[in-house]
C-alpha positions as CSV (number, residue, x, y, z in Angstrom):
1,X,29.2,-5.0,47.1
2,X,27.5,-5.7,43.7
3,X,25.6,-9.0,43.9
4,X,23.7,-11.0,40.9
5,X,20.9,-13.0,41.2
6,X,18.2,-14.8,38.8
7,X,15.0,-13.1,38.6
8,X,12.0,-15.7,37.0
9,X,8.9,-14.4,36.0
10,X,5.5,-16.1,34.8
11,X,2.3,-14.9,33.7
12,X,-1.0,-16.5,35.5
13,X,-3.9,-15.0,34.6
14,X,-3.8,-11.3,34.6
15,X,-0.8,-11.2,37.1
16,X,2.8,-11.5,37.1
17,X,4.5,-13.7,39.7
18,X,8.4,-13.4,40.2
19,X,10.9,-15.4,42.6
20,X,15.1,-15.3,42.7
21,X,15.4,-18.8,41.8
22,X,19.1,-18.8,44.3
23,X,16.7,-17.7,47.8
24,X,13.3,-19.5,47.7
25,X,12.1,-16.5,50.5
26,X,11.6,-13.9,48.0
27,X,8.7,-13.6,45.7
28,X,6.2,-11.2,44.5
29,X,3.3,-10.3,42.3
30,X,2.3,-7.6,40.0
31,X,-0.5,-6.8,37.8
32,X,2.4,-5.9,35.4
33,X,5.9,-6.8,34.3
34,X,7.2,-4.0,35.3
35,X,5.1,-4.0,38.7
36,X,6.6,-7.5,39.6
37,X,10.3,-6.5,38.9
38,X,10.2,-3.7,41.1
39,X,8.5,-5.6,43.9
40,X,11.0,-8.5,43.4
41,X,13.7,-5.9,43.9
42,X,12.3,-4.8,47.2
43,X,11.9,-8.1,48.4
44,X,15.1,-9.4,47.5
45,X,16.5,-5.8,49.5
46,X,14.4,-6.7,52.7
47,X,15.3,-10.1,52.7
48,X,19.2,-9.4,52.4
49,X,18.6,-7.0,55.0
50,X,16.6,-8.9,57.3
51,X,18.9,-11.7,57.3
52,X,22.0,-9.7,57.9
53,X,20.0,-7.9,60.8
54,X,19.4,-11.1,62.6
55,X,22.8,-13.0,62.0
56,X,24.0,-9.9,64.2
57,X,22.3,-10.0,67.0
58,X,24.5,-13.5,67.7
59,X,27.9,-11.3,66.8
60,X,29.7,-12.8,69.6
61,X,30.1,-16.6,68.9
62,X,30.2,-16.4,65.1
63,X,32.4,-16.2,62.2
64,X,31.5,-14.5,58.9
65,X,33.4,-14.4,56.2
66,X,32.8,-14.5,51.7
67,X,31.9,-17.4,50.0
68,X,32.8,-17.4,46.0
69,X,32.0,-20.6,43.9
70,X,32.4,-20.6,40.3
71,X,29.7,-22.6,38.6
């Protein structure tokens, strides 16, 4: 399942901060641009993954299902 988010990046001092502006969990740095976009990747990746791990362990009682909104 292909999934789009928006990756934000600022320059303070001689680092790079990013964040996906739709999941206030995930942030990085780098020391590039390039650094910082591949961290945010792998933090967005563990987050998606650590969520989905834990909503799991409750599988009994729960129902999941998509959610599409159109902005």
């Amino acid at each position: 399942m292909k999934q789009q988010f928006t990756a934000v990046y600022k320059k303070n001092g001689r680092w790079y901060h990013g964040w996906v502006e739709e999941i206030p969990a995930v942030n990085t740095q780098g020391r590039t641009l390039k650094e910082a976009k591949k961290n945010l990747k792998e933090a967005l990746q563990l987050i998606l993954e650590t969520n989905r791990s834990l909503s799991k362990i409750s599988e009994d009682r729960v129902i999941r299902e998509p959610i599409i909104f159109s902005r």
